[in-house]
OpenMM code with the backbone's topology and positions (N, CA, C; nanometers):
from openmm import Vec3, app, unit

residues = "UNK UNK UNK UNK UNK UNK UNK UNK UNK UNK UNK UNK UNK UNK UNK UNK UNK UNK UNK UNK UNK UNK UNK UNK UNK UNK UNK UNK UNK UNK UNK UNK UNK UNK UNK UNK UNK UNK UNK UNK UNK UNK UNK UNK UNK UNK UNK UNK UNK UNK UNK UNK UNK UNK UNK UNK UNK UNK UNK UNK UNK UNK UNK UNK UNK UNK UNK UNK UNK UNK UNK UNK UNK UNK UNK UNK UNK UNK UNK UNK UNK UNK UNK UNK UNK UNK UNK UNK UNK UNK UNK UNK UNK UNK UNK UNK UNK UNK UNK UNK UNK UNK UNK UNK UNK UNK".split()
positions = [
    Vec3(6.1139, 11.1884, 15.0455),
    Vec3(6.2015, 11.1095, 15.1313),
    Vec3(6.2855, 11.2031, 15.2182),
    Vec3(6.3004, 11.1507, 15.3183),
    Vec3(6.3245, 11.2253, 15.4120),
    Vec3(6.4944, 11.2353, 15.4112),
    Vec3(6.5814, 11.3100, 15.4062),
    Vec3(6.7413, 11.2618, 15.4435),
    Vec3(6.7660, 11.1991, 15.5190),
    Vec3(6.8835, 11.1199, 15.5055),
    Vec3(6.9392, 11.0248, 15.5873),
    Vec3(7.0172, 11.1021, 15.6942),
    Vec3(6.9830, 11.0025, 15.8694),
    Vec3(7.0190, 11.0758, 15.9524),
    Vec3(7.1931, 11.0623, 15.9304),
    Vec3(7.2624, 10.9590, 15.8803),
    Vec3(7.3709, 10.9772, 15.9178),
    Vec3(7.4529, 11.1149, 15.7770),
    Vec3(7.3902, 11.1290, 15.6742),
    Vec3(7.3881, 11.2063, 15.5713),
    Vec3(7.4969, 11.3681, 15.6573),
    Vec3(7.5195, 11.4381, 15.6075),
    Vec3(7.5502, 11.5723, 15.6418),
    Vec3(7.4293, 11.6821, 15.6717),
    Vec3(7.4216, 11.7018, 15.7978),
    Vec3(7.2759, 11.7976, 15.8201),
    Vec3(7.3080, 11.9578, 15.7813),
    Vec3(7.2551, 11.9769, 15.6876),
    Vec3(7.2474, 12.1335, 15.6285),
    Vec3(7.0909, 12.1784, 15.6782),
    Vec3(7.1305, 12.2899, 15.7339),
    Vec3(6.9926, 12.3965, 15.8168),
    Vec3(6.8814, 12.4019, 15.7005),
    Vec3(6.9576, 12.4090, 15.5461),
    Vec3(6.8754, 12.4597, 15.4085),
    Vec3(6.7402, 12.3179, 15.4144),
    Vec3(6.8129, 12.2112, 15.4808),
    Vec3(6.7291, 12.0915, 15.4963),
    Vec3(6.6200, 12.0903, 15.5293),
    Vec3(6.5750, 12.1783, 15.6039),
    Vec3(6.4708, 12.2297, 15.7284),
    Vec3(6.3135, 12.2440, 15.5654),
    Vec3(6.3589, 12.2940, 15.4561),
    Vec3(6.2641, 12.2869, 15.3731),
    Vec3(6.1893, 12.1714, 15.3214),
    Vec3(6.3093, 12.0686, 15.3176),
    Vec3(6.2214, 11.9152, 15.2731),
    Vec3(6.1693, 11.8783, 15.4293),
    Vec3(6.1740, 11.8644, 15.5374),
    Vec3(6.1451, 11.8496, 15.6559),
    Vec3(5.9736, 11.9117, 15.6065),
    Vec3(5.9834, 12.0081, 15.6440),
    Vec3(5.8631, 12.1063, 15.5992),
    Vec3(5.7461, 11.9743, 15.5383),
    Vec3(5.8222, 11.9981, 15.4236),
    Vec3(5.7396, 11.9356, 15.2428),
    Vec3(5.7126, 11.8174, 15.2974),
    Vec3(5.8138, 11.7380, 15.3972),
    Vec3(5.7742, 11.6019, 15.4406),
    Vec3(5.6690, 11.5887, 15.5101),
    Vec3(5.6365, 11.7207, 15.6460),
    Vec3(5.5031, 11.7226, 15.7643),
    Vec3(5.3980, 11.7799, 15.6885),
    Vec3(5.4060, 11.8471, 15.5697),
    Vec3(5.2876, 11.8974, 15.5187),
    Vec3(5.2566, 11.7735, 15.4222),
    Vec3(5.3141, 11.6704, 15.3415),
    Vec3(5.2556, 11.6064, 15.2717),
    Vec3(5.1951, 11.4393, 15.3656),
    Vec3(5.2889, 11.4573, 15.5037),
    Vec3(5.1925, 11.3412, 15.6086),
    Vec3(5.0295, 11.4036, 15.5975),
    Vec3(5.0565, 11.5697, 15.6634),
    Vec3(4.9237, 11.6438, 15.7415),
    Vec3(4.8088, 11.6042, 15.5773),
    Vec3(4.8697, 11.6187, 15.4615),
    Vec3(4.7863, 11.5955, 15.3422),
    Vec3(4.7202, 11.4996, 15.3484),
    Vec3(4.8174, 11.3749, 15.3514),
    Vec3(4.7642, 11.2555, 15.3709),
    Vec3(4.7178, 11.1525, 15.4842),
    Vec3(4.7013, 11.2437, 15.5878),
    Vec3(4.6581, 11.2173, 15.6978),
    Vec3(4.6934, 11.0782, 15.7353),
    Vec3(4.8282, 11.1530, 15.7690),
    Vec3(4.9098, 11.0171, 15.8176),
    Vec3(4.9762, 11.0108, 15.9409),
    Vec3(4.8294, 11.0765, 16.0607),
    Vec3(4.8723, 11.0772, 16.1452),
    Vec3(4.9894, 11.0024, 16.2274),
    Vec3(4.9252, 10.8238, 16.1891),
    Vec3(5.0048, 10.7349, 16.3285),
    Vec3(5.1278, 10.7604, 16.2131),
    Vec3(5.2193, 10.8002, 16.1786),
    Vec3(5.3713, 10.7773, 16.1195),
    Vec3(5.4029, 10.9074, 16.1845),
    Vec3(5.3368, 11.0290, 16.2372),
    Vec3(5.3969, 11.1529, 16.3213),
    Vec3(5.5173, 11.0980, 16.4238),
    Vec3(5.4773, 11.0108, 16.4909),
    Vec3(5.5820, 11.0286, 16.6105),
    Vec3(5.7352, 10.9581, 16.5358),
    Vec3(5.7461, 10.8872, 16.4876),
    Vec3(5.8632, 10.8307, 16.4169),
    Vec3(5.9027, 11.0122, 16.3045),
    Vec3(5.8338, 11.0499, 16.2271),
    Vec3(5.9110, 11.1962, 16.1596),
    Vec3(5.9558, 11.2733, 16.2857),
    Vec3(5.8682, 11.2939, 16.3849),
    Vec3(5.8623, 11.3897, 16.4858),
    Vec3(6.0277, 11.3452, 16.5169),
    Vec3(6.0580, 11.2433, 16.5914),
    Vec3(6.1869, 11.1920, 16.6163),
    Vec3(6.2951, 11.1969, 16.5221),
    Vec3(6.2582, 11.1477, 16.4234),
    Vec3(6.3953, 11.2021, 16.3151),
    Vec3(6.4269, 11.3486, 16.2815),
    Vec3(6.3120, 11.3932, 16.2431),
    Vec3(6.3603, 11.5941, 16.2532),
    Vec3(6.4315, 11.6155, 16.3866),
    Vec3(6.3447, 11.5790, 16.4966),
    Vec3(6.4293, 11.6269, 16.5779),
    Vec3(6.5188, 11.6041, 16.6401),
    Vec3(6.5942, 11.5141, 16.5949),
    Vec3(6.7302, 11.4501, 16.5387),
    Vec3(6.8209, 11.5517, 16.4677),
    Vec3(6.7308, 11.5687, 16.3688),
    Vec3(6.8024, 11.6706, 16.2875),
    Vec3(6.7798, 11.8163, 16.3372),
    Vec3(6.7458, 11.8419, 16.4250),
    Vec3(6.7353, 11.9840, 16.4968),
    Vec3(6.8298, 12.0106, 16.5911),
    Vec3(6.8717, 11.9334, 16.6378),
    Vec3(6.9163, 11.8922, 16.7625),
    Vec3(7.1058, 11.9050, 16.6738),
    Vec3(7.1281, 11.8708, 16.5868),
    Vec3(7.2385, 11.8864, 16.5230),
    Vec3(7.2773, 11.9955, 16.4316),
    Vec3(7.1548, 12.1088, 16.4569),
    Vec3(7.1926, 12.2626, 16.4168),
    Vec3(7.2344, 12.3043, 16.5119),
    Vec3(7.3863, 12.3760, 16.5292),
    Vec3(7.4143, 12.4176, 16.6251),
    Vec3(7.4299, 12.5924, 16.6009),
    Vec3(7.5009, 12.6143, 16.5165),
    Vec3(7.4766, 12.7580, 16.4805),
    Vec3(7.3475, 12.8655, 16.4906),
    Vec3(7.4029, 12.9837, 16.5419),
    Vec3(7.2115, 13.0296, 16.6041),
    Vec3(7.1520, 13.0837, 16.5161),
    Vec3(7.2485, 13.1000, 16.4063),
    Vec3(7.1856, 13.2049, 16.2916),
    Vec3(7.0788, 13.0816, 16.2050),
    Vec3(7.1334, 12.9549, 16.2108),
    Vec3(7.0819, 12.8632, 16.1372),
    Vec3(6.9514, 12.8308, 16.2077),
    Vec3(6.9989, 12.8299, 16.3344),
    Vec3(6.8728, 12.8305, 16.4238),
    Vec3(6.7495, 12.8988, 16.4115),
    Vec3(6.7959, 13.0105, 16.4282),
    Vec3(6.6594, 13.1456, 16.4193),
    Vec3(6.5844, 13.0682, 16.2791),
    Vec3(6.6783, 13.0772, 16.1575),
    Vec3(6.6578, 13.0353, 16.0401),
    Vec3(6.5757, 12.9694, 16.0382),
    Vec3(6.5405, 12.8271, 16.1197),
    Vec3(6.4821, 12.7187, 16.1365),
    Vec3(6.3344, 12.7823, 16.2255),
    Vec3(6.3939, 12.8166, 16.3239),
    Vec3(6.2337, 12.8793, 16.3878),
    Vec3(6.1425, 12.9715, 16.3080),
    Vec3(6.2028, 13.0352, 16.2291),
    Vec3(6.1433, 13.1541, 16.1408),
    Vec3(6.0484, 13.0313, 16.0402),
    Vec3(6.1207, 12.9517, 15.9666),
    Vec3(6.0542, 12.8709, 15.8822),
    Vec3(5.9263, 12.7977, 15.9378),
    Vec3(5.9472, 12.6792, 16.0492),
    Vec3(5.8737, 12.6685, 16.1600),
    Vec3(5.7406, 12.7427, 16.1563),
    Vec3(5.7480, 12.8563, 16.2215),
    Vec3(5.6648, 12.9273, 16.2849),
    Vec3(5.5611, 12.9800, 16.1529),
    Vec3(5.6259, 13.0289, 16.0417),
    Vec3(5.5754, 13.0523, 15.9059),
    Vec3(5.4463, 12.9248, 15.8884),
    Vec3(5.5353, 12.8244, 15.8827),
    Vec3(5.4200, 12.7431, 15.8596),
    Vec3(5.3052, 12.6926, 15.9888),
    Vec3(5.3569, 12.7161, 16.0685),
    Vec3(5.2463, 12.7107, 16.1766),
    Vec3(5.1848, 12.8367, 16.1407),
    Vec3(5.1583, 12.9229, 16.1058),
    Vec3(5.0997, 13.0633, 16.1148),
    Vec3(4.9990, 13.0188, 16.0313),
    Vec3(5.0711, 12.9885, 15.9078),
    Vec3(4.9685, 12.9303, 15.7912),
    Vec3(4.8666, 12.8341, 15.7769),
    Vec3(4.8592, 12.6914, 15.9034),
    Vec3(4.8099, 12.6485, 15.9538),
    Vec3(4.6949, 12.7168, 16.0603),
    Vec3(4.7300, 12.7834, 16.1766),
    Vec3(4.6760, 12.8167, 16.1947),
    Vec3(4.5485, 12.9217, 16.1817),
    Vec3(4.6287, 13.0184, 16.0786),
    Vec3(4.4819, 13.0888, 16.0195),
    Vec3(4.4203, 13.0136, 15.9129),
    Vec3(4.4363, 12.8881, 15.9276),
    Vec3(4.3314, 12.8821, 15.8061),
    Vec3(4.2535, 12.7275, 15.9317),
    Vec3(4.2369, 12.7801, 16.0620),
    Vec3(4.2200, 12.6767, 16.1565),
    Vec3(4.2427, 12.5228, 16.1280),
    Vec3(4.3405, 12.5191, 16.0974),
    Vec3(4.3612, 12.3777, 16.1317),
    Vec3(4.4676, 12.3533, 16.2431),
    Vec3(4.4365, 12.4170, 16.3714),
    Vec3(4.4685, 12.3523, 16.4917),
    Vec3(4.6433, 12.2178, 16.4995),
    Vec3(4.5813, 12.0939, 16.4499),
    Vec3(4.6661, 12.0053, 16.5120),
    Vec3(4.7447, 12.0206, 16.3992),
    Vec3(4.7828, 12.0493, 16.2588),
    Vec3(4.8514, 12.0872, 16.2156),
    Vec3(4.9687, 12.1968, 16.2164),
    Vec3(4.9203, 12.3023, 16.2760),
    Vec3(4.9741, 12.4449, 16.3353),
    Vec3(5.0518, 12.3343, 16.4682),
    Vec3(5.0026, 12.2592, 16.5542),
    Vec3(5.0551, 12.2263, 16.6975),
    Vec3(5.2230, 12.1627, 16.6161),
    Vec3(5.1917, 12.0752, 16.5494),
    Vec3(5.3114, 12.0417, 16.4768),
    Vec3(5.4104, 12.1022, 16.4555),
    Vec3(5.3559, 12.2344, 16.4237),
    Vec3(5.5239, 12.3157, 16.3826),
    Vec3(5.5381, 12.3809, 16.4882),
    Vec3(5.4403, 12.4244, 16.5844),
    Vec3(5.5211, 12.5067, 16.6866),
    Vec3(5.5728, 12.4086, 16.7747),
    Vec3(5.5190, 12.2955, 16.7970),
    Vec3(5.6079, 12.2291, 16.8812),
    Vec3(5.7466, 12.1573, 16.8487),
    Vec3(5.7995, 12.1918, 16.7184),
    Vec3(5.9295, 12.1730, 16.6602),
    Vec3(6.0018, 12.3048, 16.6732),
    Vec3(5.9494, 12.4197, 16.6589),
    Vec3(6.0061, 12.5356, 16.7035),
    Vec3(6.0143, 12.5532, 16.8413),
    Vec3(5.9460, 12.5040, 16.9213),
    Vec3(5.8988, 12.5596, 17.0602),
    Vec3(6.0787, 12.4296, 17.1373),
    Vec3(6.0625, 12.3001, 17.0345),
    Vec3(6.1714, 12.2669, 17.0675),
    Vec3(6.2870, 12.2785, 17.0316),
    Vec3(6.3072, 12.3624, 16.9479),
    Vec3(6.4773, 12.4471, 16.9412),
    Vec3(6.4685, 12.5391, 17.0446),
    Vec3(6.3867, 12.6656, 17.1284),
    Vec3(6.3899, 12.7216, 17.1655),
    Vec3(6.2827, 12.7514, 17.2343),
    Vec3(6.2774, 12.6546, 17.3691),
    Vec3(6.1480, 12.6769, 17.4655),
    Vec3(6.1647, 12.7765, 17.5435),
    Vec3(6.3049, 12.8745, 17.5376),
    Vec3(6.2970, 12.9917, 17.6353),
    Vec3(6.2191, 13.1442, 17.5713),
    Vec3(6.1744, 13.0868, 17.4279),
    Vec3(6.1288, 13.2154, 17.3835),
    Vec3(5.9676, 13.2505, 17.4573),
    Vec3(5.9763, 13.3798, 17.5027),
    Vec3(5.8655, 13.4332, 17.5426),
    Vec3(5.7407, 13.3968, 17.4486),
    Vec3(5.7751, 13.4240, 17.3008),
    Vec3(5.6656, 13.4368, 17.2243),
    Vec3(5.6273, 13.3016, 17.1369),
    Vec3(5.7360, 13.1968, 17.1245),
    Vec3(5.7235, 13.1021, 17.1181),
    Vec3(5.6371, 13.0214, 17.2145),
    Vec3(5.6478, 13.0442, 17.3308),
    Vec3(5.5683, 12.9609, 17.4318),
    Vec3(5.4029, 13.0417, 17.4512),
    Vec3(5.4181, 13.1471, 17.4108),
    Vec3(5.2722, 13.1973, 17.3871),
    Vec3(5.1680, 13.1224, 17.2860),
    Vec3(5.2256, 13.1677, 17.1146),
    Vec3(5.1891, 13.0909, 17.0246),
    Vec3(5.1418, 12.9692, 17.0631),
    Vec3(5.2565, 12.8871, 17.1723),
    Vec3(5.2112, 12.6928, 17.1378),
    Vec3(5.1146, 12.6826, 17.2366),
    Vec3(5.0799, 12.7925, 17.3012),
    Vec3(4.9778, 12.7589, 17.4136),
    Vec3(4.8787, 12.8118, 17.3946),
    Vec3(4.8722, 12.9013, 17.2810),
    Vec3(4.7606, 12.9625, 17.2135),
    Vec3(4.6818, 12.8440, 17.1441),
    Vec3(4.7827, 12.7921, 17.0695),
    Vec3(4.7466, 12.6256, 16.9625),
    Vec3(4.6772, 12.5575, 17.0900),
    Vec3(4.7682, 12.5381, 17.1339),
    Vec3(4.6632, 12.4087, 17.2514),
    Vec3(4.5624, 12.4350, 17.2456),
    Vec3(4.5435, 12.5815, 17.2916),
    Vec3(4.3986, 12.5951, 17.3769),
    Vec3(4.2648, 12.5998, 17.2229),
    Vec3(4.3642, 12.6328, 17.1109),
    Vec3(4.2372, 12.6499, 16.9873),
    Vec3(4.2234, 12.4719, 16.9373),
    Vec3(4.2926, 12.4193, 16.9751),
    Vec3(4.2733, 12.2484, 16.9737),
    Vec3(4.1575, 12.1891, 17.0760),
    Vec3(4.1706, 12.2498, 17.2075),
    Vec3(4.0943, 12.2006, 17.3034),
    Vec3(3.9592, 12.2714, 17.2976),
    Vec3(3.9088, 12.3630, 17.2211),
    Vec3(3.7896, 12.4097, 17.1838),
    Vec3(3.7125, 12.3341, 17.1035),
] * unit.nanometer
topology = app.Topology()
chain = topology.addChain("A")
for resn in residues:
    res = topology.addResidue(resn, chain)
    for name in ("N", "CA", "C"):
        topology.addAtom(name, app.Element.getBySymbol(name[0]), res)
């Protein structure tokens, strides 16, 4: 279960978030993505601290990595595009999610 949005948002949160998109991607539960997609990033959007931030992209990106080498594509797109939206000015962030695209569109 996911925390409640009006609840107190702690960055440490970012782990059940995680446990929540990996046990949809398990159960291939695609059509319920865009409703999680919106509530995390709800809850992203209310980390304001950058250290918590990075924190969050680091986690993010971890699990997109892990996704992606083991090719599963639209899974990997998932987390970078939650990282890519805390921080679309990163050089290497916007590499990665356009790397995903293009191993999706193959």
């Amino acid at each position: 279960m996911l925390p409640a949005p009006e609840e107190e948002q702690a960055p440490e949160q970012i782990s059940l978030f995680i446990l929540y998109i990996n046990t949809l991607i398990d159960l291939e539960r695609w059509s319920d993505w865009s409703r999680v997609q919106a509530r995390i990033r709800k809850f992203l959007k209310s980390i304001t601290d950058e250290e918590d931030r990075l924190m969050i992209v680091a986690s993010l990106t971890d699990e997109h990595d892990a996704w992606f080498e083991a090719g599963f594509f639209r899974a990997a797109e998932m987390f970078i595009d939650l990282a890519y939206y805390i921080d679309s000015k990163n050089p290497q962030l916007q590499r990665q999610r356009r790397e995903t695209q293009d191993m999706m569109h193959v």
